[in-house]
N, C-alpha and C positions, 0 to 999 in steps of 0.2 A: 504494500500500500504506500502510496507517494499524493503527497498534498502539494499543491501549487496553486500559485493567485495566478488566473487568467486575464491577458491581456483582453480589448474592446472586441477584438478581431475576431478573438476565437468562441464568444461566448455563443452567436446562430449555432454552431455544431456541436457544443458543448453543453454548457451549463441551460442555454434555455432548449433544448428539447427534454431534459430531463425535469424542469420543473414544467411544462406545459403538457410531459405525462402525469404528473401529479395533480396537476391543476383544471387540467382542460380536457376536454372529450375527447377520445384517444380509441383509433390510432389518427395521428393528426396526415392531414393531405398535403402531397407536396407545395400546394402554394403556402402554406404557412409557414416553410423553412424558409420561403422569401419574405415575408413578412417580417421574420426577427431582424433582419438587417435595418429596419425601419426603427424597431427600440434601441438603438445603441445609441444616439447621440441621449436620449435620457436615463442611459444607464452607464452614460462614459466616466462618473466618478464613483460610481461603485466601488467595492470591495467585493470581487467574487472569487473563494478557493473553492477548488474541487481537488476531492477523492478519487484518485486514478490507478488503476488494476491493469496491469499489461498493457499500457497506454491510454486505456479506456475508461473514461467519466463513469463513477458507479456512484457519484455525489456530489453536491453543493449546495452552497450556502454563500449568498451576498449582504454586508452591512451598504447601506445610505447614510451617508454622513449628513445626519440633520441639527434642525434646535428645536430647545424645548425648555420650558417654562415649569419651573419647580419654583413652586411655592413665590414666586416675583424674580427667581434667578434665570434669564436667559442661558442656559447650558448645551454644549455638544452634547449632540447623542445619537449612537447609531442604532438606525432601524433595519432592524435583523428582516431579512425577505428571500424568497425564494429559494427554502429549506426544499432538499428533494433527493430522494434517494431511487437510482437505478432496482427495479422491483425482488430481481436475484439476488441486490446486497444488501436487504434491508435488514434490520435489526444484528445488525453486525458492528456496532461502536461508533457506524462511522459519522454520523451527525454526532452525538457525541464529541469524537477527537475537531470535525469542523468546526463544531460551537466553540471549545475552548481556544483553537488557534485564531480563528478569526476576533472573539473578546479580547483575545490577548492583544492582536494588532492593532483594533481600535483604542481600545485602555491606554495603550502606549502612545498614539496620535491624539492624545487628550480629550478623547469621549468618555463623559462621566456620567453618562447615564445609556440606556438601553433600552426601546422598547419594540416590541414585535403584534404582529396578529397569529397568535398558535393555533396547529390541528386540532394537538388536546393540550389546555391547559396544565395538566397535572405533570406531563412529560419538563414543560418548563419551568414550572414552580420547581423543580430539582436543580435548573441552573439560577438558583435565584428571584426568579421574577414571580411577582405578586400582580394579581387581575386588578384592571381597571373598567370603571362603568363604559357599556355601548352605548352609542349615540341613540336616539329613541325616532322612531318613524308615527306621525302625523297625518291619517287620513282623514280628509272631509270633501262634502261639497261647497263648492264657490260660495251657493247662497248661502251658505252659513254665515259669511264672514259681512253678511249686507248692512246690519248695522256702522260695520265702520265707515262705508261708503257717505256717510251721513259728517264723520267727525272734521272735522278744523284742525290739521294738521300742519307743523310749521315746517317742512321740508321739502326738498325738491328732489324728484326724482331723474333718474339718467339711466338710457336704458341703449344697450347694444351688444352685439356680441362681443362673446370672451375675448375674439380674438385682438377687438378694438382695445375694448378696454381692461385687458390684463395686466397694464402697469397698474391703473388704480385698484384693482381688486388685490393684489400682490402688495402694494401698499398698505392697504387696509389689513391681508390676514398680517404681515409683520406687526402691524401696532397691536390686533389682539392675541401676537405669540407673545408681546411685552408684558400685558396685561392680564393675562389670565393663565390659571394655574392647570398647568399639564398638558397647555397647547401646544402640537408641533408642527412645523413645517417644513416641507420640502426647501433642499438645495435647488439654488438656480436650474442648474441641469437639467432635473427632474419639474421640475415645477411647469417650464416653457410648455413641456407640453401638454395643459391644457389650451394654452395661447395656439400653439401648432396644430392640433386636432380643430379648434374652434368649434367644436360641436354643440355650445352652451349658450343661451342669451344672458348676458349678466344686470342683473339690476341693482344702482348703486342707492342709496339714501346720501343725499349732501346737505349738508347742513353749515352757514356763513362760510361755506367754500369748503371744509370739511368733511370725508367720509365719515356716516356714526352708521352706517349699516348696507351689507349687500350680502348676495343671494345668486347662484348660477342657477339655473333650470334648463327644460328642455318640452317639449309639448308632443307628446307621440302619437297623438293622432286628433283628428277632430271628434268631439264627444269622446277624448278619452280623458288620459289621465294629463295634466300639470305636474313634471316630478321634478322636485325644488331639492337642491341637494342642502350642504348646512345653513341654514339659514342665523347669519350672522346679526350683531347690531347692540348698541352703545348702551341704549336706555328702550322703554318701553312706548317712544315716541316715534322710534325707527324700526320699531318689530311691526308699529300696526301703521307706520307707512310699507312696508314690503307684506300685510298681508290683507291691505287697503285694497294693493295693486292685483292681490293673487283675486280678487272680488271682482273685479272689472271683468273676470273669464267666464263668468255664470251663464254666459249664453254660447259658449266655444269650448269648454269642457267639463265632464263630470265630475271628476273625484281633482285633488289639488295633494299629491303626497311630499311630503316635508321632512327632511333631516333636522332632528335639533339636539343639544347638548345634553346631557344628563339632568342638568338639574332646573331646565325648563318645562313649566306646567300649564299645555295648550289647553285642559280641562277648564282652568281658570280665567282663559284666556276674555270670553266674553260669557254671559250670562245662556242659559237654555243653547249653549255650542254643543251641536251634534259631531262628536269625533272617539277617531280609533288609533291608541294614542299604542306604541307596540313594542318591546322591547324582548329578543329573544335572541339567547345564547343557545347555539346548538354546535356540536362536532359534526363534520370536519371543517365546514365553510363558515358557517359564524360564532363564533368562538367571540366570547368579549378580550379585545386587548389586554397589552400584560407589560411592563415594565419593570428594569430595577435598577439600582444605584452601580454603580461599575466601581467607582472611587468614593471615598468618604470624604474627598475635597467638593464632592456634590452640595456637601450640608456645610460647609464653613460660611462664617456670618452671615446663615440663614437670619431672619426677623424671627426671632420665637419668644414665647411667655418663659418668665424666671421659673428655670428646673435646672436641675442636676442629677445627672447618673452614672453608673458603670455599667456599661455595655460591652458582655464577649458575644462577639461575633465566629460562630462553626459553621461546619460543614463548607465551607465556600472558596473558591480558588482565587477570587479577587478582595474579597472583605473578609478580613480573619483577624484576631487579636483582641486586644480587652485596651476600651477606649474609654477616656471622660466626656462625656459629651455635658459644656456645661454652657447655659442660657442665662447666668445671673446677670451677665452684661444688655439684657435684649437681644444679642445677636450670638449665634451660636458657634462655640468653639469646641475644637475636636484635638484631644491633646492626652496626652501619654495616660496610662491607669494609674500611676504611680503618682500623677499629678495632687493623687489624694490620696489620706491616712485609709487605710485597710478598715472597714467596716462604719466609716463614716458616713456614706453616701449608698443610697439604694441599688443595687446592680439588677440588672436581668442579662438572659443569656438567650440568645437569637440567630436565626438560622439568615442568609443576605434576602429571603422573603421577605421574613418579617419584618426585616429594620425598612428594605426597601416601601413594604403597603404602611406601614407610620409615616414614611418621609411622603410620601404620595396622599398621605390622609382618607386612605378607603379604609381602614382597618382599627378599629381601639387595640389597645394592649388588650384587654382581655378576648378580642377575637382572636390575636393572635397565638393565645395559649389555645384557646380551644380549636383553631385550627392544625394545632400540634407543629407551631415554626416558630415556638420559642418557648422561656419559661421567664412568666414576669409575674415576681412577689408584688402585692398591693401596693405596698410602697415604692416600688419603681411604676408601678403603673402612674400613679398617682405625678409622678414627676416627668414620665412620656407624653402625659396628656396633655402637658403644658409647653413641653416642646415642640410636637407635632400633633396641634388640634387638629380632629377631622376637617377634612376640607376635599370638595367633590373635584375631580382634577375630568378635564376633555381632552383627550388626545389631537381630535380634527385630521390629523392626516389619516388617511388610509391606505395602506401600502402592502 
């Protein structure tokens, strides 16, 4: 067995037919080995090794070097994609040995975080990563939304295709990867091509010359569906301009389906709203995302409430050791165990799951005992809490 990172050139014969057997309806037709020559300018800064057997691809695995929004910390992180294993070598270490060389190489190009979309969950919570909430899908019809058709709103709309307007919309997702917690986005590379494809109309919200909200969609047929991917936006004056505009369709389609964040609630949206609000985790295609910390320089002068703890970190090949993590400053510092007297401060001991769903804010300490990824006495619970209050994190890329 021989590992090696593949140049751009080689990945049509290589790396992607083996993930578009994994992935895609198979056996695929020869026009589709021409097609892959089409992804490579959005996958020219990848990271792709493959697993090779008498010359021949029996595996891969590619990181995207992206950013992501921890807790108000802009940070690298690579988004682990197109895991795939030839069907004759499977369950033979070799994802496995992929996972660890490729973490290794981005860890060391200073990606301090990680996150992926997995087959099964449970296979990656072994490298660490802890699940994160799916985005939730929004069904209704147009006249639902005809009250607002009525309201006084102070914004202007702009509306054309992605491909027009991709710098503003590209502008707009970096302010809310600034803003908000667990947002990621694509690398230029990758990003262009939704500008390339142009297959979207994009509608912006402006506000005193300002973007506070957009939205790409697409319209698949007459009388059919409106399908609005995440529906972005600042405050709740730019959600019901973008879904003012989705109202104006009540006589050119049925149903209006909607991508929106985790912790938006379109039930409340307006009063007697008839909607089918949906969120569903299943193996092997929709799996909820999953992230984890790669480096403990992730969490340094985080913003956190006054705690202090001891924290050993097992089982994990990039986070290991017995650390102080201490917040008496407001901001969190990560510094030797020694840095404190033996039995003075409350410890817990944690698997790189567990510390990761605390830093990410899906998890309490005490979910993390009962999910069996750490063990945390009351009193260090009580001191986690306050370092890493829950807090609902959105991924937005999808990869």
């Amino acid at each position: 067995m021989h590992i090696r990172r593949l140049s751009a050139e080689e990945r049509p014969t290589t790396s992607f037919p083996l993930q578009a057997y994994a992935f895609e309806a198979s056996p695929m037709t020869p026009a589709r080995t021409d097609e892959f020559r089409a992804y490579l300018p959005t996958n020219a800064g990848n990271t792709t090794l493959v697993v090779e057997e008498d010359g021949v691809a029996t595996a891969a695995a590619s990181a995207i070097p992206m950013r992501q929004n921890l807790r108000g910390a802009v940070l690298p992180m690579a988004g682990v994609a197109g895991v795939a294993t030839h069907p004759l070598a499977r369950r033979r270490g070799h994802v496995r040995t992929l996972m660890h060389q490729l973490l290794d190489g981005m860890r060391d190009e200073g990606h301090q975080l990680s996150a992926l979309y997995p087959f099964r969950p449970s296979f990656y919570e072994r490298f660490g990563y802890a699940g994160l909430p799916r985005r939730r899908t929004a069904v209704f019809a147009p006249a639902e939304l005809a009250p607002l058709l009525r309201a006084e709103l102070p914004d202007e709309l702009v509306w054309e295709r992605i491909g027009t307007g991709y710098p503003r919309w590209r502008a707009y997702t970096d302010r809310c990867l600034r803003e908000r917690h667990g947002f990621a986005v694509f690398p230029d590379f990758r990003a262009v091509g939704l500008r390339e494809r142009d297959d979207r109309w994009l509608l912006s919200v402006v506000r005193d010359g300002e973007t506070v909200g957009a939205v790409t969609y697409r319209i698949d047929d007459h009388a059919g569906t409106l399908v609005a991917d995440d529906l972005l936006f600042d405050d709740p004056y730019a959600r019901a301009s973008l879904l003012q505009f989705f109202a104006r369709h009540v006589d050119q389609v049925n149903r209006v389906s909607v991508e929106l964040g985790p912790d938006e609630l379109p039930e409340l949206w307006l009063t007697d709203f008839d909607v089918r609000v949906e969120t569903r985790a299943h193996r092997p295609d929709s799996s909820a995302p999953m992230a984890r910390l790669l480096s403990l320089e992730a969490l340094a002068d985080q913003p956190v409430g006054v705690g202090r703890v001891l924290v050993e970190l097992v089982g994990d090949r990039w986070l290991a050791g017995r650390h102080l993590l201490d917040g008496t400053t407001g901001k969190l510092a990560v510094l030797p165990a020694d840095s404190a007297a033996e039995g003075t401060v409350p410890a817990a001991r944690l698997t790189a799951a567990g510390l990761s769903a605390l830093a990410y804010g899906v998890l309490d300490p005490t979910e993390v005992v009962v999910r069996g990824l750490g063990e945390v006495p009351v009193d260090a619970a009580v001191e986690l809490r306050r370092l890493f209050p829950r807090e609902l994190p959105y991924l937005f890329a999808d990869f």
